[in-house]
C-alpha positions, 0 to 999 in steps of 0.5 A: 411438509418436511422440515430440515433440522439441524443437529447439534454437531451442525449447529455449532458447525454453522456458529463457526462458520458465520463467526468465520465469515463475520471476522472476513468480513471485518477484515475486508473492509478493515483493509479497504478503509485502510486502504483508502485512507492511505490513498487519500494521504498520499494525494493530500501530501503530494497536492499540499507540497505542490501548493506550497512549492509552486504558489509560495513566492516568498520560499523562492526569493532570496532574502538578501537584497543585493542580489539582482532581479534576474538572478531572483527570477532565475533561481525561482524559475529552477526551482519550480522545475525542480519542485515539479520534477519530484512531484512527478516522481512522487506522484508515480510511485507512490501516489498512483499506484494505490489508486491502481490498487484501488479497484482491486482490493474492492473487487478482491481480484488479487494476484497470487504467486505460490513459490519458495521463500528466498528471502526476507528482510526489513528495510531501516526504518521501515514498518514493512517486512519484504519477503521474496518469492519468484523473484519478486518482492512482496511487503507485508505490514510490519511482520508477515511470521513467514518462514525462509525456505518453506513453500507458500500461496501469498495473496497480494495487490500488483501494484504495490506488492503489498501483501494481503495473506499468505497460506503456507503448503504442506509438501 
């Protein structure tokens, strides 16, 4: 019977690998749990506003009462549209997107783009770093360390743009 034994080189070749793939792991479903969340948020936040704009009679009425019922009606009846109209908005392009997304990074069928960084900036008052590359903007959570001008392999999801790693390549 032949048995297989592993050297000491390979053992600690075997050590790194695991604690490689363990910290993967870890990340993966990091960012599926974030992930998530973010998707949950989004949804909450979009059906909480739309409870309280379209169920709450008292935001639309006017307070004083000299004016007229149908000027009251009115005014509540534009607003609802209104309300309805930046739910809409909201709804398609923050909220649906994530949950387009959802289903990749669970399956990890990423989209890749490999090119040239042209640009890199971050928006006021925002968390996010945005680099460009191909002509499209890919945001990573709040700094992604890229370098403009250098050639990289970035991993992102299709319908947020959001980065999820990036490798640089060696010319």
């Amino acid at each position: 019977m032949n048995t297989i034994t592993l050297g000491k080189i390979d053992e600690n070749l075997f050590k790194q690998k695991t604690i490689i793939f363990l910290w993967v792991k870890s990340l993966q479903i990091f960012y599926v749990t974030f992930f998530v969340l973010i998707c949950i948020f989004y949804t909450l936040f979009t059906l909480g506003i739309a409870a309280i704009i379209l169920f709450n009679r008292s935001l639309w009425r006017w307070r004083r009462n000299d004016i007229k019922e149908v000027i009251q009606i009115l005014t509540e009846v534009i607003g609802k549209i209104v309300a309805v109209i930046f739910l809409v908005f909201f709804m398609k392009y923050f909220t649906i997107p994530y949950w387009k997304d959802a289903p990749t990074i669970v399956t990890q069928n990423f989209y890749y783009t490999e090119g040239y960084i042209s640009k890199e900036y971050h928006k006021r008052k925002d968390f996010n770093e945005y680099v460009v590359v191909n002509g499209r903007s890919i945001s990573f959570l709040i700094s992604s360390k890229i370098e403009r001008g250098q050639k990289y392999k970035i991993t992102y999801l299709p319908n947020t743009n959001t980065g999820i790693q990036y490798k640089k390549i060696e010319q």
